[in-house]
C-alpha positions as CSV (number, residue, x, y, z in Angstrom):
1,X,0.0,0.0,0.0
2,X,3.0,1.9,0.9
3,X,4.1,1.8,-2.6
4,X,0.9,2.4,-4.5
5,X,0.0,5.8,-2.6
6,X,4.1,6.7,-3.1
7,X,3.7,5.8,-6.7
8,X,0.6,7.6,-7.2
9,X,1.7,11.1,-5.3
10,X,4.5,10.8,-7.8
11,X,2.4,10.7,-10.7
12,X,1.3,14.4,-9.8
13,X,4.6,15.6,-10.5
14,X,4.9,18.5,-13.1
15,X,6.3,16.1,-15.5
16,X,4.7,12.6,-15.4
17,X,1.1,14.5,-15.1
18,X,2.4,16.0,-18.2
19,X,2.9,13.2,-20.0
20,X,0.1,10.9,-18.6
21,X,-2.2,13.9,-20.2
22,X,-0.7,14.3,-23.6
23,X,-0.6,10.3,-23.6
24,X,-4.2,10.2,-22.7
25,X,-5.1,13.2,-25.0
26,X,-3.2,11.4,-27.7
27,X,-4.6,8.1,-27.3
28,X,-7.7,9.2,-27.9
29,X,-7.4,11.5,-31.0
30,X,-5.4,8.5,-32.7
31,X,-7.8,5.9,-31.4
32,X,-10.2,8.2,-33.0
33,X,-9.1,8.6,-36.5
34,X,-10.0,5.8,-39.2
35,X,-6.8,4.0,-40.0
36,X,-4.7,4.7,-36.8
37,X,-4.3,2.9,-33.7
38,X,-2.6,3.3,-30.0
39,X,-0.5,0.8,-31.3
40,X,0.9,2.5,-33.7
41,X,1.2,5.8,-31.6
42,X,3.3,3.3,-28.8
43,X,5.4,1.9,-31.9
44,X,6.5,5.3,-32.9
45,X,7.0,6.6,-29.4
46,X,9.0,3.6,-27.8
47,X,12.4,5.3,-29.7
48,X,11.2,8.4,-27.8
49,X,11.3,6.5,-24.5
50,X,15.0,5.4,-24.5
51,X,15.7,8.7,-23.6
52,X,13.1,9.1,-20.7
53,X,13.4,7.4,-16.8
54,X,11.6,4.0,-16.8
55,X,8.6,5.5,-14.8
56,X,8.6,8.5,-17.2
57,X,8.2,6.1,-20.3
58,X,5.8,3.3,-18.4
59,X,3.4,6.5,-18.1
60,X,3.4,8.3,-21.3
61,X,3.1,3.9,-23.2
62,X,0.2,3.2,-20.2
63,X,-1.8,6.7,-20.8
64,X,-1.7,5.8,-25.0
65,X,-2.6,2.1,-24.0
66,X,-5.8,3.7,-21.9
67,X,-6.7,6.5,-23.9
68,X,-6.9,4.5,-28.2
69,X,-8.9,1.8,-26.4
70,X,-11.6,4.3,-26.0
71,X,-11.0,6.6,-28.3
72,X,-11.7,3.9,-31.1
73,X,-15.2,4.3,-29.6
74,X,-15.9,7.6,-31.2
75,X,-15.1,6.6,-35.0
76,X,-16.8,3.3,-34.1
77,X,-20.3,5.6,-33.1
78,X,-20.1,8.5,-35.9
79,X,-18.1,6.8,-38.9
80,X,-18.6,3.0,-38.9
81,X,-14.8,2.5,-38.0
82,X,-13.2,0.9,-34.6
83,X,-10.3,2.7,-33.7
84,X,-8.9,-0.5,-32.8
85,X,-9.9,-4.1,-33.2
86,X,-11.6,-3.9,-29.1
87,X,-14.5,-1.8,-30.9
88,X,-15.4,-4.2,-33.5
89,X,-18.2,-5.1,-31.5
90,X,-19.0,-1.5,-30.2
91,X,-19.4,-0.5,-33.7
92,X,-22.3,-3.2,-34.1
93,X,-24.6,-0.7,-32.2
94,X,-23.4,2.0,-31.7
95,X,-23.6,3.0,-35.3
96,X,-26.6,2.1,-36.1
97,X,-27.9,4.0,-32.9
98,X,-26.1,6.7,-34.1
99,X,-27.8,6.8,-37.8
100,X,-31.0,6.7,-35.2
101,X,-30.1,10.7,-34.4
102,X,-29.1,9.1,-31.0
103,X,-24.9,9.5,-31.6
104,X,-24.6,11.1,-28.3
105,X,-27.0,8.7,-26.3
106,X,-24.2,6.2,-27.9
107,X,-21.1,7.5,-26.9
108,X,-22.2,9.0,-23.6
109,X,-22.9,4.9,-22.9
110,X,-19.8,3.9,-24.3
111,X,-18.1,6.7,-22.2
112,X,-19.7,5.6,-19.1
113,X,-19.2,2.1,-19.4
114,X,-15.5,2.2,-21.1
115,X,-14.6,4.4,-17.3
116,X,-16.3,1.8,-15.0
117,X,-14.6,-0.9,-17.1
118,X,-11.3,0.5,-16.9
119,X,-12.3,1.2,-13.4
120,X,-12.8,-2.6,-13.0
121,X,-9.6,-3.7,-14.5
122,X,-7.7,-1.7,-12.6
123,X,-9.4,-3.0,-9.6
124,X,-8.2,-6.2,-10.5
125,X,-4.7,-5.2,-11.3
126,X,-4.2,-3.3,-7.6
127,X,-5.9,-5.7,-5.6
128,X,-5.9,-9.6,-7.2
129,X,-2.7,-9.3,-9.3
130,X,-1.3,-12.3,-8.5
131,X,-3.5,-14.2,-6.9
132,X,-5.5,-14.1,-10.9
133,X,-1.8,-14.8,-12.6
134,X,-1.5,-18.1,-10.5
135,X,-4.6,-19.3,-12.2
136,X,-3.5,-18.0,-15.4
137,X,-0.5,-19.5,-15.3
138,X,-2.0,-22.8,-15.1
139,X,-4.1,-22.3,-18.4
140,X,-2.6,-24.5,-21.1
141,X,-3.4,-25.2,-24.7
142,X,-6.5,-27.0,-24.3
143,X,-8.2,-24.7,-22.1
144,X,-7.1,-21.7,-24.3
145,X,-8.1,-23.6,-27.8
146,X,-11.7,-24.7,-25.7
147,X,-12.1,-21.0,-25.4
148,X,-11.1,-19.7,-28.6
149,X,-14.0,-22.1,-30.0
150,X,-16.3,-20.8,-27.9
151,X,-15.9,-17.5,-29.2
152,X,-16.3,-19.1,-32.5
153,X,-19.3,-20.3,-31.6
154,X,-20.9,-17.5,-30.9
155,X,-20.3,-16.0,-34.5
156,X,-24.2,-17.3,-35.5
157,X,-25.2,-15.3,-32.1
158,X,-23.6,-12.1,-33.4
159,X,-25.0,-12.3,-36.8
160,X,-28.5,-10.3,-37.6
161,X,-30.0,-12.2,-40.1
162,X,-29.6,-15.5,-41.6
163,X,-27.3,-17.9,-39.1
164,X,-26.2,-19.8,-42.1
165,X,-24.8,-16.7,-43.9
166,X,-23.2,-15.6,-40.4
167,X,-21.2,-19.4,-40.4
168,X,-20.3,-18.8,-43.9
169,X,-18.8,-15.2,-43.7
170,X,-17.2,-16.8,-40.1
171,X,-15.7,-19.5,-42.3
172,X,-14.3,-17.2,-44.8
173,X,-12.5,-14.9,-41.7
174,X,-10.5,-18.3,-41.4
175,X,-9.7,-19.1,-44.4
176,X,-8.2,-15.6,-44.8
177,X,-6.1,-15.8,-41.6
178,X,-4.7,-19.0,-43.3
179,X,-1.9,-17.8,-45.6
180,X,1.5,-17.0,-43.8
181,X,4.4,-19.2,-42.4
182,X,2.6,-22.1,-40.5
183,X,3.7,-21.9,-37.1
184,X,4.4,-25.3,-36.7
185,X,6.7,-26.1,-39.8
186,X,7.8,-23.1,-40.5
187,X,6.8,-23.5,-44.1
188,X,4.9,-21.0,-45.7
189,X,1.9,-22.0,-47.2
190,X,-1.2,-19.9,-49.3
191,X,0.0,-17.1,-50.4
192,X,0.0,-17.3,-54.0
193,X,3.0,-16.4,-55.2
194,X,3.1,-13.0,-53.3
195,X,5.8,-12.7,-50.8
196,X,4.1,-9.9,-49.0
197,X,2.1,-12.6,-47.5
198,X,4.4,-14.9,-46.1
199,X,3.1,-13.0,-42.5
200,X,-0.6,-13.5,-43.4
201,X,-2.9,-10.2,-44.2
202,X,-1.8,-7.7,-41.7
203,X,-4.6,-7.1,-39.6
204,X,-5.0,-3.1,-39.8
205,X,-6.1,-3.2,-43.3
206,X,-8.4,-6.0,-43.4
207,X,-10.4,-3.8,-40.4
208,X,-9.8,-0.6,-42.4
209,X,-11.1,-1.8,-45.4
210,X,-14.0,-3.4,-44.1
211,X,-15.0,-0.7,-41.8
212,X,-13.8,2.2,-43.4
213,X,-13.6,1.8,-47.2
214,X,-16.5,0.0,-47.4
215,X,-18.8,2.7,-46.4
216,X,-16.9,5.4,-48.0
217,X,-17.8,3.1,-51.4
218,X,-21.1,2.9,-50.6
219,X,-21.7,6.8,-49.5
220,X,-20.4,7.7,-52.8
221,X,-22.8,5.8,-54.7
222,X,-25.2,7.1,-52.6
223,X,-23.8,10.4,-52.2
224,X,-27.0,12.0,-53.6
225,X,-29.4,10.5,-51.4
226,X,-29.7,12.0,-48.0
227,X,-32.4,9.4,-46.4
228,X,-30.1,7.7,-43.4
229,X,-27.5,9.7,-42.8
230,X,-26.6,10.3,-39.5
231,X,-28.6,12.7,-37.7
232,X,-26.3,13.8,-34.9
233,X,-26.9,17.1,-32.4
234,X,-24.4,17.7,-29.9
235,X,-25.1,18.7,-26.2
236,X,-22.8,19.8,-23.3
237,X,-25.4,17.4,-21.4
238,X,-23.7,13.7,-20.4
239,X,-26.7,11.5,-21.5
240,X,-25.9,8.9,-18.8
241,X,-28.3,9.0,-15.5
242,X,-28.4,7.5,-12.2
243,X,-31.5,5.5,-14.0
244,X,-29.4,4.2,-16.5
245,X,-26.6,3.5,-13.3
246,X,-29.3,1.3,-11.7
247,X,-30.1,-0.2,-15.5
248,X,-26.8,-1.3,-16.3
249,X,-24.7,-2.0,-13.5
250,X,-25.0,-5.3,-13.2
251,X,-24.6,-5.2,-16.9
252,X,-21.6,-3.8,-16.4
253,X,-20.1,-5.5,-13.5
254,X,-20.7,-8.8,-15.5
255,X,-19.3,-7.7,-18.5
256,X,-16.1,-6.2,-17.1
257,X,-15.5,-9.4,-15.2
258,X,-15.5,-11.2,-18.3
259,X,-13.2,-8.6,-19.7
260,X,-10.8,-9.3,-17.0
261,X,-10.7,-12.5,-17.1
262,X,-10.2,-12.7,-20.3
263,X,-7.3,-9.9,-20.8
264,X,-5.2,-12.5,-18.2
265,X,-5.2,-14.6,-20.8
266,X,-1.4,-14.0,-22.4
267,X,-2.3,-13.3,-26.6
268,X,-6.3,-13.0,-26.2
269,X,-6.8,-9.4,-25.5
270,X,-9.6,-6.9,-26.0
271,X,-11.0,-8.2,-29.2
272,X,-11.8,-11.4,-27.7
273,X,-13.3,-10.2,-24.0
274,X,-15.0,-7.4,-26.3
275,X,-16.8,-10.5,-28.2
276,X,-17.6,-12.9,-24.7
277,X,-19.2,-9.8,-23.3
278,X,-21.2,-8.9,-26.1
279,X,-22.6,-12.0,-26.7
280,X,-23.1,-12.9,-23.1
281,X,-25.3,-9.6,-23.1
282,X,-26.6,-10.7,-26.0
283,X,-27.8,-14.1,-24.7
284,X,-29.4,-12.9,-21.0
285,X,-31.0,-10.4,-22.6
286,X,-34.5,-9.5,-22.7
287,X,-34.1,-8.0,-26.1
288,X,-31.7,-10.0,-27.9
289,X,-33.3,-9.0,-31.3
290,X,-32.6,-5.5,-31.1
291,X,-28.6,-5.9,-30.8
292,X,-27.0,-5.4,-34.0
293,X,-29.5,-3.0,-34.9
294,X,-28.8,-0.1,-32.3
295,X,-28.8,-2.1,-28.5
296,X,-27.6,-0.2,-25.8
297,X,-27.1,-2.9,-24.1
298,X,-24.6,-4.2,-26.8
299,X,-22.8,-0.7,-26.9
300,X,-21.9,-1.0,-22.6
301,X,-21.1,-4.9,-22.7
302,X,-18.7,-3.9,-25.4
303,X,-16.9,-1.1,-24.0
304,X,-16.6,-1.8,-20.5
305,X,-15.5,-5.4,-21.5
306,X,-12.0,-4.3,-23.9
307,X,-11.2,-1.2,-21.5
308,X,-11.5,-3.6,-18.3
309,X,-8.6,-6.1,-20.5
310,X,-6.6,-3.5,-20.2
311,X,-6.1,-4.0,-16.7
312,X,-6.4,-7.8,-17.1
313,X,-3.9,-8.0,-19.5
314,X,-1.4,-6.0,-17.2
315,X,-1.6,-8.5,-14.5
316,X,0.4,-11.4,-16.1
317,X,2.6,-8.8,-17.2
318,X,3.5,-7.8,-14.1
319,X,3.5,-10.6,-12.6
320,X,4.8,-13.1,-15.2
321,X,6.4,-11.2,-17.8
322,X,4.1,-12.3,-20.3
323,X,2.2,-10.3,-22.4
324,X,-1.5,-9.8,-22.6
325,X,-2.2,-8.4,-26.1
326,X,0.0,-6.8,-28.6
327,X,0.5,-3.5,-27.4
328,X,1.9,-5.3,-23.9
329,X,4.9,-6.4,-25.9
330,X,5.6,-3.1,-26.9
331,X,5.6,-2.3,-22.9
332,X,8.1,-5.1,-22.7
333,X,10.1,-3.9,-25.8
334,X,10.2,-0.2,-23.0
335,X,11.2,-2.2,-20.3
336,X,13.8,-4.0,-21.9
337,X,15.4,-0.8,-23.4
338,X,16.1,0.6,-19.8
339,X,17.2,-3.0,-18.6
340,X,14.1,-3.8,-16.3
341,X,12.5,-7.5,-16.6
342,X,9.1,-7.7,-15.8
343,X,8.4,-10.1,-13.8
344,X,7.8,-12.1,-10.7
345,X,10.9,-9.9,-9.1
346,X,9.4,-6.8,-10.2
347,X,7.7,-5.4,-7.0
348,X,11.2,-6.3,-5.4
349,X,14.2,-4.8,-7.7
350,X,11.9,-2.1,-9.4
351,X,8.8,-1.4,-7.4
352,X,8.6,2.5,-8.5
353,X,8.2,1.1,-12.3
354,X,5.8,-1.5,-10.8
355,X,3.8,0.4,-9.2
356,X,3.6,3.4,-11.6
357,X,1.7,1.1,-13.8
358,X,-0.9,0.4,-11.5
359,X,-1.3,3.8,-10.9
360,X,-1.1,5.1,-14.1
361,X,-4.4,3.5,-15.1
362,X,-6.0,4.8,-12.2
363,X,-4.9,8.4,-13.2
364,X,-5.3,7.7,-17.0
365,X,-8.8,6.4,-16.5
366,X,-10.0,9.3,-15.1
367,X,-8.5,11.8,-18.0
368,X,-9.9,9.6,-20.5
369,X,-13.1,9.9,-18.8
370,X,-12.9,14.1,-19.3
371,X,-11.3,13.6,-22.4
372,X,-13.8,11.9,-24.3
373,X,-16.5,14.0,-22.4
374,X,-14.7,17.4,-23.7
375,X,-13.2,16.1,-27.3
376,X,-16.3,14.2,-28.4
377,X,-18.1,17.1,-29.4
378,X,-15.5,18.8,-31.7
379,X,-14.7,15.4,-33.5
380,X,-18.7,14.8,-33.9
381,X,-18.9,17.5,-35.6
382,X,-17.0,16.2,-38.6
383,X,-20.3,14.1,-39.3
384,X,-22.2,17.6,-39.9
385,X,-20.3,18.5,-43.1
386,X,-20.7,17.9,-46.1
387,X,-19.6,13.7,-47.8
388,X,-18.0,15.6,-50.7
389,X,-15.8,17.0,-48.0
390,X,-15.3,14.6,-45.6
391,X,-15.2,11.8,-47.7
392,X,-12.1,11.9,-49.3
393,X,-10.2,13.1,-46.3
394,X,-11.5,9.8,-44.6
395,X,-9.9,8.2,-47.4
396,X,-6.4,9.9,-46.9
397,X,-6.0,8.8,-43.1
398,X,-6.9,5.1,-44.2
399,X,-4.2,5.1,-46.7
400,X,-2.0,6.8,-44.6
401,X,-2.5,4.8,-41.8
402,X,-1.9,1.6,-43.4
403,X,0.9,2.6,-45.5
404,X,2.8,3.8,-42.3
405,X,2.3,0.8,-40.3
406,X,4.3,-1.7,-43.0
407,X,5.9,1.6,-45.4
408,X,4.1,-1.4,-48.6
409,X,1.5,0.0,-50.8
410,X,0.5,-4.0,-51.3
411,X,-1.3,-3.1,-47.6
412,X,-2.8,-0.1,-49.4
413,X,-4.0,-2.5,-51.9
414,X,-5.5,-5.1,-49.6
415,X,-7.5,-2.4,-47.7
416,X,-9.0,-1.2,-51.1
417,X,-9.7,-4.8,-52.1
418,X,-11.3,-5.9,-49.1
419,X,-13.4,-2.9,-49.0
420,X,-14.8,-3.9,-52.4
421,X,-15.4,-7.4,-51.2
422,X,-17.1,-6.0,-48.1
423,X,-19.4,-3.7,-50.0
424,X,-20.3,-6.4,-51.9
425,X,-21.2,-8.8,-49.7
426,X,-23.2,-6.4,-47.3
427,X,-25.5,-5.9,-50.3
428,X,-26.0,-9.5,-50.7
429,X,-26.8,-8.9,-46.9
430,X,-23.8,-11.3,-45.5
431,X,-22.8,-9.9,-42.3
432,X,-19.1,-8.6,-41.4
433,X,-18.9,-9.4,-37.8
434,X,-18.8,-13.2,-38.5
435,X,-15.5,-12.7,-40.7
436,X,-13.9,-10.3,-38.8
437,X,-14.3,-12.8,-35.7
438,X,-12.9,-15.6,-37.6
439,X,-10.2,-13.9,-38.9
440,X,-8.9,-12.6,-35.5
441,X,-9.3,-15.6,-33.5
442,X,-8.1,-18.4,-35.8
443,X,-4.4,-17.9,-35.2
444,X,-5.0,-18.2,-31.6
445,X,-7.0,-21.4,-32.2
446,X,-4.6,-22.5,-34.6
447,X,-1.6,-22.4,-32.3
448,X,-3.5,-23.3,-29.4
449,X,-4.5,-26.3,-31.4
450,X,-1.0,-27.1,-32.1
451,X,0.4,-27.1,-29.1
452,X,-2.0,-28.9,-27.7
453,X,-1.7,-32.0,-29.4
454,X,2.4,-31.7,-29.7
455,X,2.3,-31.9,-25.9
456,X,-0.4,-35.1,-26.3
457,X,1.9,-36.7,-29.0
458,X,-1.5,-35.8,-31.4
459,X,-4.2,-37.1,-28.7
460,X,-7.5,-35.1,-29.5
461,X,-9.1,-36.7,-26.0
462,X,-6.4,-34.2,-23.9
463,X,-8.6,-31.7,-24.9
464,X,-11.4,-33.2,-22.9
465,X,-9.6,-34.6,-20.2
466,X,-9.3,-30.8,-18.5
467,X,-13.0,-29.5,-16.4
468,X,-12.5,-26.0,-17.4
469,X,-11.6,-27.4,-21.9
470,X,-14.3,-29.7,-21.1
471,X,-17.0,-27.1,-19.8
472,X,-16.3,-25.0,-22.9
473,X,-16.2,-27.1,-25.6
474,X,-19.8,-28.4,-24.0
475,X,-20.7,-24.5,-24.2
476,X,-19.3,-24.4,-27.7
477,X,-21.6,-27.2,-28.8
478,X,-24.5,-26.1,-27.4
479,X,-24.2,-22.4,-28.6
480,X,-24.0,-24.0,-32.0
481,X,-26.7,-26.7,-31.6
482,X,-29.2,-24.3,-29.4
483,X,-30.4,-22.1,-32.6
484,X,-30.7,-25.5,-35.1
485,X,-32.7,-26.9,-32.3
486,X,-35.3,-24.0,-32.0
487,X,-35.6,-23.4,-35.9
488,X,-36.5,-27.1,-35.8
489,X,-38.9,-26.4,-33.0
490,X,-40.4,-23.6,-34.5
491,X,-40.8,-25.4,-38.2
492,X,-42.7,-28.2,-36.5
493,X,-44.6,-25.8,-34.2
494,X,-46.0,-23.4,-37.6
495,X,-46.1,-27.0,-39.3
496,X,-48.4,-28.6,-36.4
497,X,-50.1,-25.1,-36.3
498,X,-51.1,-25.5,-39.8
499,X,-53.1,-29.0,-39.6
């Protein structure tokens, strides 16, 4: 305790405020802009780190980290684009609430619950570090693949519509996240000749293209009609009350458990605690029909789930030394540039360092929370002018923001590609979600997979002999079995009805 309340008077030094603000601030304007990403602000600024103190860098990285997470929610609500690949799901509703004329009912929810989320997970990284890395620790292959599938599963639960077009589009994410070196031979395999490949489709512009390019297409062949554009008003007035406190909280306490848990996880991350929590809300709700098509339910189990990983994802870090999501190796990368191995020794040969990133969180958390509250309203306001205007300035910060993440315009030419594909396949009414989903979570499956049965000498049944891989792959099943069974039930009940 001692250390925390040292660490976090510290923090309101002149010069790590400082930078825990401009981190924060910056976060969120990158996390903000189609095509960008906190990891790419953290990338660029770890050479600016080597010449900081270890506490000074660990706050400006942690303050980014915090700040993109959430600031992905605001081009997820007004332009169809997650900031990162945590929205994904946030976009879901909170775009279609916003086409509604409700974009600040949106992200005044996704505000509210991205703060209590990253409330939670910090919670969880002050208080229950290590006891929660012991049991994370002890998850192996099976359990990690057994949940992996269960998120898989769940891609007919996300999809609006048809639940055969939903496993199709799922099945296509998979396929895509197929070419690259197989991580088990090292050989590489599908990629057609292009050597650009041989790591897979970068990740950035398959999201870009889908979310950003898509619509842009689709706007400018509709640029003359004016029917469903986004009606959006801003007020100084946060649209979250004390009613809506008593609506969601246990919403919101159950999806930022989930998000914790599942940021522990080493390699998960955001994108998949941002899925469990979405379709858990999805599933217990009272309304399940309405998410996908504006749910405001969907927009809070969303947020406060990937800002709660954050914290989640810190404590094996900490603890273990082993990353929770991508842009925790880039913390590593800091920590090893000053010589300091996170760790189970942490809290005893650098406790300042330790410390400062529990408390940065705290701190960073809170100037997210004004941030967003004060920067919404002059980024919302881009949706007001004119598409001739805005559209093609869209446009430049996608291509920018992919061509700076690998300096190859063959990235430039996979965002543009799979935004034509997208397009088309959202008129044919195939949902995206399903293939985004697939094509995230299929490496992990994949080398979960692998591992698995190397360690089994190639025994499929050590993947049931585990309670917690058995208890999911059972969920799995039925997730996937449950919707057959009641369009069954329903054909014979209209069938029976119409004797």
């Amino acid at each position: 305790m001692d250390g925390f309340l040292a660490s976090l008077i510290g923090l309101f030094a002149p010069q790590l405020f400082l930078l825990a603000v401009v981190g924060t601030v910056g976060g969120v304007f990158v996390g903000s802009i189609p095509g960008l990403s906190g990891t790419m602000l953290i990338s660029l600024c770890l050479p600016i780190t080597f010449y900081m103190e270890p506490v000074s860098a660990v706050v400006l990285l942690v303050a980014i980290y915090t700040g993109s997470i959430t600031g992905g929610l605001i081009s997820a609500t007004l332009m169809r684009t997650p900031g990162t690949v945590s929205n994904v799901m946030t976009t879901l509703d909170a775009y279609p609430l916003a086409r509604k004329g409700q974009a600040q009912r949106a992200l005044s929810l996704g505000i509210a619950a991205s703060f209590a989320g990253s409330i939670f997970g910090w919670l969880a990284l002050a208080i229950l570090a290590k006891p929660l890395s012991n049991v994370a620790i002890k998850v192996g292959s099976a359990e990690l693949f057994a949940l992996v599938v269960l998120a898989l599963a769940l891609i007919s639960s996300v999809s609006s519509g048809s639940m055969l077009k939903g496993l199709i589009m799922g099945a296509v994410g998979i396929i895509l996240a197929l070419p690259g070196v197989d991580p088990t031979t090292g050989v590489t395999r599908l990629t057609m000749g292009f050597w650009q490949l041989n790591g897979g489709f970068h990740i950035l512009p398959v999201l870009v293209g889908i979310f950003a390019v898509a619509p842009i297409l689709g706007d400018i062949l509709d640029l003359d009609s004016r029917a469903g554009e986004p009606q959006y008003r801003h007020s100084r007035k946060f649209l979250f009350s004390f009613a809506d406190v008593k609506r969601f909280w246990n919403l919101i306490l159950r999806s930022s458990t989930l998000g914790t848990i599942v940021g522990i996880l080493p390699g998960v991350g955001g994108n998949v605690a941002s899925v469990v929590a979405y379709t858990s809300a999805r599933v217990l709700s009272r309304k399940p029909k309405e998410f996908g098509q504006g749910s405001e339910e969907g927009i809070v189990a969303s947020e406060s789930a990937n800002n709660a990983s954050v914290g989640g994802a810190l404590i094996p870090l900490i603890t273990l030394g082993i990353p929770g999501s991508v842009v925790d190796v880039l913390l590593i990368g800091a920590l090893m540039m000053h010589d300091i191995a996170p760790g189970p020794m942490l809290f005893i040969t650098n406790a300042p360092v330790a410390w400062t990133l529990v408390t940065t969180l705290l701190v960073s958390s809170v100037l997210m929370l004004l941030t967003m509250i004060y920067a919404t309203g002059p980024i919302s306001r881009l949706i007001g002018l004119p598409k001739q205007g805005i559209l093609p300035v869209i446009l430049v910060f996608c291509v920018v923001g992919v061509y700076a993440t690998t300096n190859r315009m063959f990235d430039v030419w996979v965002m543009i590609a799979f935004g034509f594909a997208a397009l088309l396949f959202e008129r044919a009414r195939f949902p995206m979600a399903p293939l985004v989903i697939g094509f995230v979570l299929a490496p992990i499956a994949e080398k979960s997979l692998r591992s698995g049965l190397m360690a089994s000498d190639g025994d499929v049944v050590a993947f049931l002999t585990t309670p917690l891989s058995l208890v999911l792959l059972f969920a799995s099943f039925a997730l996937f079995v449950w919707p057959i069974v009641q369009a069954v039930r329903s054909w014979v009940g209209t069938s029976t009805a119409g004797r």
